[in-house]
C-alpha positions in Angstrom: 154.6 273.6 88.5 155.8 276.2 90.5 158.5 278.9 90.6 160.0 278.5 93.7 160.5 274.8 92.0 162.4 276.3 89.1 164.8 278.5 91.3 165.7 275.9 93.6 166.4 273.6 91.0 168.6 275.8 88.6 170.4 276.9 92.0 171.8 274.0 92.8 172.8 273.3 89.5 170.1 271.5 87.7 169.3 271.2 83.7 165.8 273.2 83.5 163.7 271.2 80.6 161.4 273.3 77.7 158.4 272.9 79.5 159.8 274.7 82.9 161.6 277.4 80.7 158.7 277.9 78.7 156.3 278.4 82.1 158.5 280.4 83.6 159.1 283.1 80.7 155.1 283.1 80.1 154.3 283.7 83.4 156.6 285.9 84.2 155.7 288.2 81.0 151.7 287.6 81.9 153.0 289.3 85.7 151.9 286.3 87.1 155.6 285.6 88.9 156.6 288.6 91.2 160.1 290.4 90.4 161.7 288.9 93.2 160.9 285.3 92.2 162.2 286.5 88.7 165.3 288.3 90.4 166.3 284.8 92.5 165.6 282.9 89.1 168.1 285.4 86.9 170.4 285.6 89.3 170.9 281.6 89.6 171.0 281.0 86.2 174.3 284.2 86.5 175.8 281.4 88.7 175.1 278.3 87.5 174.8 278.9 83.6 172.4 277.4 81.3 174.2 274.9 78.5 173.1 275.6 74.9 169.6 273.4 74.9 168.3 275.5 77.7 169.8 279.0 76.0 167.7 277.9 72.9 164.4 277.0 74.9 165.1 280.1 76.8 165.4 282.5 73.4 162.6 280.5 72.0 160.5 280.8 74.4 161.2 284.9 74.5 160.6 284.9 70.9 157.2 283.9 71.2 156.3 285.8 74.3 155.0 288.3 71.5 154.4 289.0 68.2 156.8 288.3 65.3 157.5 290.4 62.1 156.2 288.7 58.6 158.6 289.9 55.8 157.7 286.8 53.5 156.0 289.2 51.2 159.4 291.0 50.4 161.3 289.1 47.7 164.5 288.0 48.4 167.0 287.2 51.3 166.4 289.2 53.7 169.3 290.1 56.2 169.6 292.2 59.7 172.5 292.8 61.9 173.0 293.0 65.3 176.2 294.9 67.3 176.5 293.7 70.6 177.5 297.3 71.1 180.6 299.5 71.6 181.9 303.0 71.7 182.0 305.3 68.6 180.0 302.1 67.0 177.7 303.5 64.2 178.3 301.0 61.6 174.3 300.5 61.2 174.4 304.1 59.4 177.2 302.8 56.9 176.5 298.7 56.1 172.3 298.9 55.8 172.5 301.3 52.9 176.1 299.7 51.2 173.8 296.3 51.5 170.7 297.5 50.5 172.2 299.0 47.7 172.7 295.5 46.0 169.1 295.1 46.4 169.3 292.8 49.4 166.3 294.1 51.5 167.7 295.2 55.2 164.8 295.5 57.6 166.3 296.7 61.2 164.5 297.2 63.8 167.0 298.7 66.5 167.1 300.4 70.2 168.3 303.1 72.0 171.3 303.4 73.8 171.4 303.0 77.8 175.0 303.9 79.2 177.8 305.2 76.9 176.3 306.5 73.8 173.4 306.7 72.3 171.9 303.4 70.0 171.2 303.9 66.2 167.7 304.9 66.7 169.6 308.0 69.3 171.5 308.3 66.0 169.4 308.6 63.2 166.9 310.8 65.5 169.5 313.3 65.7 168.2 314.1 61.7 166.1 316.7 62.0 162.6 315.0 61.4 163.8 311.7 61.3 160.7 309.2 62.3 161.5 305.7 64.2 158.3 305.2 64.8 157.0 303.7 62.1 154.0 301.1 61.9 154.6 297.4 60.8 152.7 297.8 57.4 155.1 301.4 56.8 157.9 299.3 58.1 157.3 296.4 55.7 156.3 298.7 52.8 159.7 300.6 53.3 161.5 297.5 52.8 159.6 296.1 50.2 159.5 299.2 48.2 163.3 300.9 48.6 165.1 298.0 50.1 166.0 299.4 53.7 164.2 300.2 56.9 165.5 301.1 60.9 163.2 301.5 63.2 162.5 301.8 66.9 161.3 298.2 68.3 157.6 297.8 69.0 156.1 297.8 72.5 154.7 293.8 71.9 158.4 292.4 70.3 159.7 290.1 72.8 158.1 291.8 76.1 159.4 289.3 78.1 162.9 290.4 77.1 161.5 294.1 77.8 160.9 293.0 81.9 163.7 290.6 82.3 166.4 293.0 80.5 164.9 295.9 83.0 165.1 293.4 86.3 168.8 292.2 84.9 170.1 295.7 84.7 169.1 296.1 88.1 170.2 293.4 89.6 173.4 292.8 88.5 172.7 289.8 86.1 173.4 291.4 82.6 176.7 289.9 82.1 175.5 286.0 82.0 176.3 284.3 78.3 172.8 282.5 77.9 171.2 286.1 79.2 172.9 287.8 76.6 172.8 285.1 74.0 169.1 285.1 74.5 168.2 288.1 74.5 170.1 289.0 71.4 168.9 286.2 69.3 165.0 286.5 70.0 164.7 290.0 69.0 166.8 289.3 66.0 164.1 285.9 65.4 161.2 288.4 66.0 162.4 291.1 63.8 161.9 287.9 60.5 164.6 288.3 58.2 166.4 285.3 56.8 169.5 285.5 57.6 171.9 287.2 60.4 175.4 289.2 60.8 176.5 289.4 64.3 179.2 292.1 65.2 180.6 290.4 68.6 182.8 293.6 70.2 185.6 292.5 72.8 187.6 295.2 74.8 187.6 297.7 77.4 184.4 299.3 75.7 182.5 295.7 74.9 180.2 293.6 77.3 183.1 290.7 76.3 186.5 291.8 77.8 188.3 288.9 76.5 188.5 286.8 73.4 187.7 283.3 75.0 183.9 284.9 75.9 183.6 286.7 72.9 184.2 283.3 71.0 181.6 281.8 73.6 178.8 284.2 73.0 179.8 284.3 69.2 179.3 280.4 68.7 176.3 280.3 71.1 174.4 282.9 68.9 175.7 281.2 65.7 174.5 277.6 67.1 170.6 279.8 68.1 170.6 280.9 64.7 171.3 278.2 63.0 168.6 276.1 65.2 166.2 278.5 64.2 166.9 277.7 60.3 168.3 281.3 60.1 172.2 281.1 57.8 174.3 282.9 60.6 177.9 284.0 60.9 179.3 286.5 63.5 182.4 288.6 63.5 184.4 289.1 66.5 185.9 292.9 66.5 187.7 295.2 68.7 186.6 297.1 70.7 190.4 297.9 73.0 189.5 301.6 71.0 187.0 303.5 69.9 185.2 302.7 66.6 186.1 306.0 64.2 187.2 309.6 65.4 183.7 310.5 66.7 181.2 309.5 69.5 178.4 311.0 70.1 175.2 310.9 68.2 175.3 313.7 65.5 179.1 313.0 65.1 179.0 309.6 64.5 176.2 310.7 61.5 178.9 312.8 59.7 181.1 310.0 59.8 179.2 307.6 58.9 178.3 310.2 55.8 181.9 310.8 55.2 183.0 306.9 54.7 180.0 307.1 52.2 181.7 309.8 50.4 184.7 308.0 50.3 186.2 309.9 53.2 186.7 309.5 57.1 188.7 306.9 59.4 190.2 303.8 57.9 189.3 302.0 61.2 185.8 302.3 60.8 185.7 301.9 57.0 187.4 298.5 57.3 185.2 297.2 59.7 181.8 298.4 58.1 183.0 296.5 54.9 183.9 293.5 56.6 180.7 293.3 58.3 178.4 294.7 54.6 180.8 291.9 53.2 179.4 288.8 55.2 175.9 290.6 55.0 175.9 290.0 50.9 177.8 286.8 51.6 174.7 285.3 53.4 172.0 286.9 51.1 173.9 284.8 48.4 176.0 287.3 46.6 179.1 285.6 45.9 182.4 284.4 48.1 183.6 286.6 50.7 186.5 288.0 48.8 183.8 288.8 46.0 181.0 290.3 48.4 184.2 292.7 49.8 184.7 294.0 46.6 181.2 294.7 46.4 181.2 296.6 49.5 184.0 298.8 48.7 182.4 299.7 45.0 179.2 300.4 46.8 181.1 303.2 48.6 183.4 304.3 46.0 180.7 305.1 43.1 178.2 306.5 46.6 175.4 304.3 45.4 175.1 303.4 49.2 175.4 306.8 50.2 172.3 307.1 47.7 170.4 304.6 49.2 170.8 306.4 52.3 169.7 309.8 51.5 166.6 307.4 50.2 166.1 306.1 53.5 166.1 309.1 55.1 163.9 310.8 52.8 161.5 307.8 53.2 161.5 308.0 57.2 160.4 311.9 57.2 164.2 313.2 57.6 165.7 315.8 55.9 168.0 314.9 53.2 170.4 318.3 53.0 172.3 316.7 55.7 173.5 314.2 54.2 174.5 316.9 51.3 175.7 319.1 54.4 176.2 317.4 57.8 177.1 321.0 59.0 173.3 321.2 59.4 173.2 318.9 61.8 172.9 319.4 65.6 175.7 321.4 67.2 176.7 321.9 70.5 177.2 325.4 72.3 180.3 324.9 74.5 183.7 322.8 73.3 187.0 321.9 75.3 190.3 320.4 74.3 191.8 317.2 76.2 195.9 317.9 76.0 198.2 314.8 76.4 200.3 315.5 79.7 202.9 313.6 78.5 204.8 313.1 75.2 205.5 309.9 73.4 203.2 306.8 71.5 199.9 306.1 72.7 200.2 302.6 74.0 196.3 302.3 75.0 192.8 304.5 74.9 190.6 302.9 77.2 187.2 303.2 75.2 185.2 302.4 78.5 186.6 305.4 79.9 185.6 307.4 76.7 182.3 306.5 76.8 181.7 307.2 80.1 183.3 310.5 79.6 180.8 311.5 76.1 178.0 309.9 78.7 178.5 313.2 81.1 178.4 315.3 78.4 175.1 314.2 77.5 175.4 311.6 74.7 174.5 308.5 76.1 171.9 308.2 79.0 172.0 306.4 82.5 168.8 305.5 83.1 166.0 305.5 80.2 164.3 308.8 81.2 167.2 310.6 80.6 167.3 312.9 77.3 170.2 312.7 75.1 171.9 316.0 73.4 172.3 314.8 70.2 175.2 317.3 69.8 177.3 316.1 72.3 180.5 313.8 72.1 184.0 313.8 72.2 185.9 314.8 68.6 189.2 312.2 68.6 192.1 313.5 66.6 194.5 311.2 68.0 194.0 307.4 68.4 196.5 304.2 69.6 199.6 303.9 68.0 200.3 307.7 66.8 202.7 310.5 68.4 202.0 312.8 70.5 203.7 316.0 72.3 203.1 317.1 75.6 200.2 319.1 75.8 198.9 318.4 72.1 195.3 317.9 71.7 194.0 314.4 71.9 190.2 315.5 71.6 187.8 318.4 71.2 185.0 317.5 74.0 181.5 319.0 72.8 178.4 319.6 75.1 175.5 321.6 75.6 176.2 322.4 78.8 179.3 323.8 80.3 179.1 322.1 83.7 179.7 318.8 82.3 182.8 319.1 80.9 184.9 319.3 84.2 183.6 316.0 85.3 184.2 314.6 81.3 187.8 315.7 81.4 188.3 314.0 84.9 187.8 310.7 83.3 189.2 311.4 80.0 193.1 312.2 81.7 193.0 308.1 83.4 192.1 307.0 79.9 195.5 307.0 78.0 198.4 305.6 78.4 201.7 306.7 76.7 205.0 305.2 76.6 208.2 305.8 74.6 208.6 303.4 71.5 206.3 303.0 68.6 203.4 300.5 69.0 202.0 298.3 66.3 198.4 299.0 65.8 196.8 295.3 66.2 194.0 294.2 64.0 190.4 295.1 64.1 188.9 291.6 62.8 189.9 289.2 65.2 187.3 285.9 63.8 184.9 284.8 62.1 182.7 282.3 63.0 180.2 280.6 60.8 
C-alpha cells in the first residue's frame, strides 16, 4: 500500500476502505508520509468528501493514533461537552459546575483558542494561579473526588489530529464536514466519558454559516457517537451574535460568574441551561423539561456557582474571584465604539467582533502568540435594541493603546441599523438526538 495510491484514489472520487484509512492516519502520525503527500490527501478528501463509513474509520482511526483516558473507576455517567466554537462562547465556565453540581462527574479536557478569542483553557488561565496542566492520575482524582475537571489536552491525545489540524489550517482544508466531524469526535472518544453534548454554532461567528451544514455536521457527529456506543445529542445554536455582553478572556469569567449568581445576559443564561439540560438528560436525570428545571435551581440556590469556586480551588486558582471578579485581570487603556447612526440594530456581525477583540490581544493568530487575558470588547448594546446616534455600542479594552485604532476599524463595518423594530430570533435552533 502506498500513499500516492490513496490520493489518487480519493481524488477522483473513490470510497477509501478501513484498512487504507487506518495506514494512512498511522503513518502519517509515525512521520513516515511527508506533509505534502498528507496536504494532496486533505485537500482531496475537501473536494471529494468522505460519506459517513469513511468519517467513522477516519475518527476511529485518529482515536487510536494515541492514548485514551480510563474514567471507568469514577462512578456514574460520565458526560463532556464540546462547542464547535463561537464568539463571546464561555458556556464551559457556566454548564460543568451547574452539571456537576447534581453529582454527574464532568471530566473536560479542553484547548486553546487560535483566531477570535481565546478557548476555555485561555479562560480559566486568566485566574490568577489557575493550573491546566494537570496529570492523568490528578485529572481523574479531581473527577472522581469533587465531580468536575478542565484541563489542557495532553501532548499523546489524538497526535494525529495534532499534525493534520496544523497541515489543515495551513492549507486551506479546515472547512471539510468529515475533517471537522472527525476531529471533533476523536478527542471527545479519547477524552472517555460516557456520554456527549455537542453545541453545533451556525452564523457569521461559527465554522457553519448556514443551518443545512450545521444539521450536516450535527447528525454526522451524533451518528460517530452513537457508533462508538457513546448516548449523543447535539444542539444547533446561534451564533448570527455574540454569546453574552463580553468577549475576551477575563470578561467572559465575570460573566460566566454573574449568571451563577443569578445575574448577567439572558442570552447566554438560556443557552447554558439548554445545553446543562441535555447534559443531565443523557447522564439519566429525568425528561428534558425536568433536567431544565434542574439547571435553573442549580443556579438560583448557587450550588453550581459552589461547585465552581470548588474547582477552582482544586486546580491551584484563587477563589476570591469568584467572590470578587474585580480581582481579575484588567486592562490599562479602554475606548468607546459610538453608533454613527440612529435607529434598531438589524445585525452585529460576530465574525467581525471577534476579529476586532483578536487585535486587541484576546484571541491569537498563530499559536506562539500570547493572549492579554484583559482584553475584549464590553457590549452594551446587542441586535434588536435602540440606539441614538453616537450612543455607545461597546467599551473596547486592551493593554496596548496601538491596537485599538485598527479594532475600531473593523468594529464600524460590523452593524447594521435600520428604522423599524426587529424581532430578536431564537437562540436554539435544533436538536438532534
Amino acid at each position: 500500500m502506498l500513499a500516492l495510491d490513496l490520493i489518487i484514489k480519493k481524488r477522483n472520487g473513490g470510497k477509501l476502505t478501513r484498512e487504507e484509512i487506518e495506514y494512512f492516519v498511522d503513518r502519517y502520525t509515525k512521520g513516515e508520509i511527508p506533509d505534502y503527500q498528507a496536504s494532496a490527501f486533505l485537500m482531496a478528501v475537501f473536494f471529494n468528501g468522505m460519506d459517513t463509513d469513511e468519517t467513522l474509520w477516519l475518527t476511529e482511526a485518529m482515536l487510536h493514533s494515541g492514548d485514551i483516558v480510563d474514567l471507568s473507576c469514577i462512578p456514574g455517567v460520565k458526560v463532556d461537552k464540546h462547542s464547535t466554537g463561537g464568539v463571546g462562547d464561555k458556556t464551559t465556565l457556566v454548564i460543568a459546575p451547574v452539571v456537576a453540581s447534581y453529582g454527574v462527574p464532568v471530566a473536560k479536557m479542553s484547548g486553546r483558542g487560535l483566531g477570535h478569542t481565546g478557548g476555555t483553557i485561555d479562560k480559566l488561565e486568566s485566574i490568577p494561579g489557575f493550573r491546566t496542566s494537570l496529570s492523568r492520575e490528578e485529572f481523574v482524582a479531581n473527577v472522581k473526588e469533587i465531580g468536575i475537571a478542565v484541563a489542557g489536552q495532553t501532548d499523546n491525545l489524538v497526535p494525529a489530529d495534532k499534525k493534520l489540524y496544523a497541515l489543515r489550517d495551513v492549507t486551506g482544508t479546515v472547512e471539510n464536514i468529515s475533517l471537522i466531524a472527525a476531529s471533533i469526535m476523536s478527542k471527545k472518544l479519547a477524552s472517555g466519558s460516557d456520554a456527549i453534548v455537542l453545541d453545533v454554532k451556525v452564523g457569521s461567528g461559527a465554522f457553519m454559516k448556514t443551518i443545512a451544514e450545521a444539521e450536516k455536521l450535527a447528525g454526522l457527529m451524533v451518528d460517530i457517537g452513537r457508533g462508538a456506543g457513546k448516548k449523543t445529542v447535539a444542539l444547533i445554536t446561534d451564533m448570527d451574535r455574540p454569546l453574552g455582553n463580553k468577549i475576551g478572556n477575563a470578561m467572559e469569567v465575570c460573566e460566566a460568574v454573574d449568571i451563577l449568581s443569578g445575574k448577567g445576559p439572558c442570552d447566554l443564561k438560556e443557552v447554558c441551561v439548554e445545553l446543562a439540560a441535555n447534559m443531565l438528560f443523557v447522564a439519566g436525570k429525568g425528561d428534558i423539561e425536568y433536567c431544565r428545571s434542574l439547571a435553573a435551581e442549580a443556579i438560583e440556590k448557587r450550588t453550581a456557582l459552589n461547585k465552581l469556586t470548588e474547582m477552582v480551588i482544586r486546580q491551584g486558582g484563587d477563589p476570591k474571584v469568584i467572590e470578587d471578579t474585580s480581582k481579575l485581570p484588567k486592562a490599562r487603556y479602554k475606548a468607546e465604539w459610538k453608533a454613527e447612526t440612529a435607529g434598531y440594530i438589524e445585525k452585529m456581525h460576530a465574525e467581525k467582533l471577534g476579529y476586532a477583540s483578536l487585535i486587541l490581544g484576546a484571541g491569537r493568530k498563530s499559536k506562539e502568540d500570547i493572549i492579554d487575558h484583559s482584553a475584549g470588547i464590553e457590549l452594551l448594546k446587542k441586535p434588536a435594541d435602540k440606539v441614538e446616534q453616537g450612543e455607545t455600542l461597546a467599551i473596547l479594552h486592551t493593554s496596548d493603546e496601538n491596537r485599538i485604532p485598527g479594532a475600531l476599524a473593523i468594529l464600524k463595518t460590523a452593524v447594521s441599523t435600520g428604522p423599524d423594530p426587529v424581532p430578536k430570533p431564537p437562540l436554539v435552533l435544533g436538536r438532534i438526538e
